[in-house]
N, C-alpha and C positions, 0 to 999 in steps of 0.2 A: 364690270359696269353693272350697276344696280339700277333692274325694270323695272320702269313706270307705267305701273298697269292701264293708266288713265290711257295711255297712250292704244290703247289697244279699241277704247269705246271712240276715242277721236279719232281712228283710223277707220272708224263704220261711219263716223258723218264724211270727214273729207279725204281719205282714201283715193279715190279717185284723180283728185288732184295734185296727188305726189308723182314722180316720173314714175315707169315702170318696173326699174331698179329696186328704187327705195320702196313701192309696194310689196314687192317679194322678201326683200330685206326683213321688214316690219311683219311681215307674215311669217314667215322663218322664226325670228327671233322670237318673236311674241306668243305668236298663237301655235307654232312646233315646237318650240321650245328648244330651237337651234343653239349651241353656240357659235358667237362670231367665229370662231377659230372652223367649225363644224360647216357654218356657210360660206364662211371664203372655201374651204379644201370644196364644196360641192360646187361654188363658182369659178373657180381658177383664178382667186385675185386671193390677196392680201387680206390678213385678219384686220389689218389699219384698213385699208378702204370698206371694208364690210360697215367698220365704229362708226368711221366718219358718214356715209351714207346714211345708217340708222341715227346716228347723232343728228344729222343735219335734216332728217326725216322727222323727227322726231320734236324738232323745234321747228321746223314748218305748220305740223299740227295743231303745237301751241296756240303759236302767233295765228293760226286763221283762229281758232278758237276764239283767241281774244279781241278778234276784228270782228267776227261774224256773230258767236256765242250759240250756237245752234245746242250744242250740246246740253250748257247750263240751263238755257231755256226748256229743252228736252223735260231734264231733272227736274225742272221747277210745275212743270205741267203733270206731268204722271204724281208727282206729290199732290199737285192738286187733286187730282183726280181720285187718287186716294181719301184724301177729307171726302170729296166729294158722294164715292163709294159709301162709306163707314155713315154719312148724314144722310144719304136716303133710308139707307137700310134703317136708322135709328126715325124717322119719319115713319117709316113703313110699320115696324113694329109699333110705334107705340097708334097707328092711325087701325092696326088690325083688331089693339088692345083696348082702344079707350074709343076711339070716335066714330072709325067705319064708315068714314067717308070715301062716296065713289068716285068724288072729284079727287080726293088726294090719293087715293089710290089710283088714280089714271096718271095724274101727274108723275107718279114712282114708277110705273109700268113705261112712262115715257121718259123719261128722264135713264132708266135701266137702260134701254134703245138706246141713249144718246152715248152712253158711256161703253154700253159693245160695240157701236162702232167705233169708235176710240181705241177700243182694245187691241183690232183687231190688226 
C-alpha cells in the first residue's frame, strides 16, 4: 500500500475527528513508520483490519477536506503571507535607500507585528 503523505498534514487539521482506532492507526503507519503487518502483530488483529481502518481513515480525511478545506486554505494563506513577508521587506529596503520616510517605516515596523503574530 503506497503512503499518502498528504495524509499525515490532514490528520493535524481533523485527527481528532476520526475514532480512536483509526487515529492510532494513522499515527503508526505514518508518522512511526509502522507496517500494517508490524501494527496488526502489536494490536492483536489482522493485517486486513489494520488496511481497511487506515484505508477507511484515510478517506474520511479526504472527504472532510473537501467539505470543510481547512487545510488548502491553510496553504493558500502562509503563501500569502509569504508575498506578503518578501513585499515589506522590499518596501523597507528600498524606503531605508531612497526615501526615509518615518511614516513608512512605522507602517513596516507594523505590519512586521502583524505578520509574527501570524507566525507564531
Amino acid at each position: 500500500m503506497a503512503k499518502n503523505l498528504d495524509v499525515v498534514l490532514l490528520a493535524d487539521f481533523y485527527g481528532e475527528m476520526l475514532t480512536e482506532n483509526q487515529r492510532k492507526f494513522i499515527e503508526y503507519y505514518y508518522n512511526d513508520d509502522l507496517s500494517l503487518s508490524e501494527i496488526a502483530q502489536n494490536e492483536g488483529i489482522t493485517r486486513q483490519g489494520v488496511r481497511d481502518a487506515v484505508k477507511r481513515a484515510e478517506s474520511q480525511l479526504f472527504d472532510m477536506e473537501r467539505k470543510l478545506g481547512f487545510a488548502e486554505r491553510t496553504r493558500r494563506v502562509n503563501e500569502a503571507l509569504e508575498v506578503i513577508k518578501t513585499s515589506v521587506e522590499a518596501i523597507n529596503t528600498y524606503n531605508m535607500n531612497v526615501s526615509l520616510s518615518r511614516e513608512v517605516n512605522d507602517e513596516v515596523v507594523r505590519v512586521r507585528s502583524v505578520i509574527s503574530s501570524l507566525d507564531e
